[in-house]
C-alpha positions, 0 to 999 in steps of 0.5 A: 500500500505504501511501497515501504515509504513509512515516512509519508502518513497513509491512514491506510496503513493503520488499518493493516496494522489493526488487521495484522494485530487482530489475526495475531490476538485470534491465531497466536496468542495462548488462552487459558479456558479456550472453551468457555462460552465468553471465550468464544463469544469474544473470539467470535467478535475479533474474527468479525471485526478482523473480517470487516475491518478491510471495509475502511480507509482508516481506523477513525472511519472504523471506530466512528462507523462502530462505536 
């Protein structure tokens, strides 16, 4: 998106980032009591956030846009 210029601010790039983070916080990272039900409910809701994050050109737009 950048060509590897982080010089120049893309709000763009936020989004990426917050996409990278959120795919890291479900795939990576360990949990303790994986199967309780608000565990999954709010894996649930990472997963949907990460899935709808790429509808937004910043992440301003998108916390405007949800909260």
């Amino acid at each position: 998106m950048n060509q590897n210029n982080w010089e120049r601010f893309e709000p763009y790039s936020n989004i990426l980032w917050l996409h990278y983070t959120l795919d890291k916080a479900i795939t990576a990272l360990r949990y303790k009591n994986i199967q309780t039900k608000i565990h999954k409910e709010y894996i649930s809701k990472l997963k949907q956030i990460k899935n709808d994050i790429f509808n937004y050109n910043s992440v301003k737009e998108f916390v405007l846009n949800n909260f």
